[in-house]
ZALUM-340078 format. One record per atom (N, C-alpha, C): residue in three letters; x, y, z. Coordinates in steps of 0.2 Angstrom, whole numbers, plus 5000, padded with zeros to 4 digits. Layout:
ALAXYZ ...
END
This chain:
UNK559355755428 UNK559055695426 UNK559555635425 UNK559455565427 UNK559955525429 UNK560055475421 UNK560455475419 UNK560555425411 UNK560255395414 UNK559955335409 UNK559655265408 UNK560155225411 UNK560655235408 UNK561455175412 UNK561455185420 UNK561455265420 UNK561455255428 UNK560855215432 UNK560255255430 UNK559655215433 UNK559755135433 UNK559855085428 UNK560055055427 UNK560655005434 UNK561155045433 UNK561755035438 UNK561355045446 UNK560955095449 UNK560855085455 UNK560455035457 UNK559855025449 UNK559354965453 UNK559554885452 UNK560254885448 UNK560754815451 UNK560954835457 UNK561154855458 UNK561354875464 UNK560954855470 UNK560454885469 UNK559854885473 UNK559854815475 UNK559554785468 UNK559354705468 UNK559754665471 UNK560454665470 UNK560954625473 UNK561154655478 UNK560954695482 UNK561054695491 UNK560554655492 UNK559754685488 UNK559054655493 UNK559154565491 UNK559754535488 UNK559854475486 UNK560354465492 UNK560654485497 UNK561154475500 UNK562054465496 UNK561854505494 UNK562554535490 UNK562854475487 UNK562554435484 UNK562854375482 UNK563654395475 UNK564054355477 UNK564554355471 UNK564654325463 UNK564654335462 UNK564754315454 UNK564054315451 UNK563454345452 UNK562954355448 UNK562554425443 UNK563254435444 UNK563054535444 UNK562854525435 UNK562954485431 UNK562554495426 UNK561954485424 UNK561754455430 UNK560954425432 UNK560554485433 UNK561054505439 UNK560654585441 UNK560654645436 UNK561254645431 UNK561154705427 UNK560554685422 UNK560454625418 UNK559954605414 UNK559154615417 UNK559254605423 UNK558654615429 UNK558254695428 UNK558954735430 UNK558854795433 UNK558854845423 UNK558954825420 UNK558954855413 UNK558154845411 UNK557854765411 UNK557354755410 UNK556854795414 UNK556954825421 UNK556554845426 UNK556454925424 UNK557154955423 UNK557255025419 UNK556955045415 UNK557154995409 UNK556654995401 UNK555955015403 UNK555754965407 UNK554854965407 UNK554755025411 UNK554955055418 UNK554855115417 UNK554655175412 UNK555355175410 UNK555655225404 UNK554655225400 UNK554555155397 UNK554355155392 UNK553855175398 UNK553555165403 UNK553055185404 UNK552855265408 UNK553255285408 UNK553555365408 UNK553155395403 UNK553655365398 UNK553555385393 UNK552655395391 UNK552455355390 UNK551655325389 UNK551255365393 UNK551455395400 UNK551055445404 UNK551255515402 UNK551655515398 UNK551755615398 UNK551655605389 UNK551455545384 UNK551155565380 UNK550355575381 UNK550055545384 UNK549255565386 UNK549255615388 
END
């Protein structure tokens, strides 16, 4: 199973190729992609509680 951090790392990743790989934004894309993870996570989480 993949950390949060990693998860996290691939979908900045992600975000900033399907951005055309721009330079100096990468803090934009991690804020991005953490915010995108979280919700996930939490809503993971919220289906394997029911």
């Amino acid at each position: 199973m993949e950390s949060k951090e990693e998860r996290i790392r691939k979908r900045a990743y992600a975000l900033w190729e399907e951005d055309g790989s721009m330079e100096g934004c990468d803090d934009e894309y991690w804020r991005k992609a953490r915010e995108l993870v979280e919700e996930e996570l939490l809503r993971e989480q919220n289906e394997g509680a029911v």
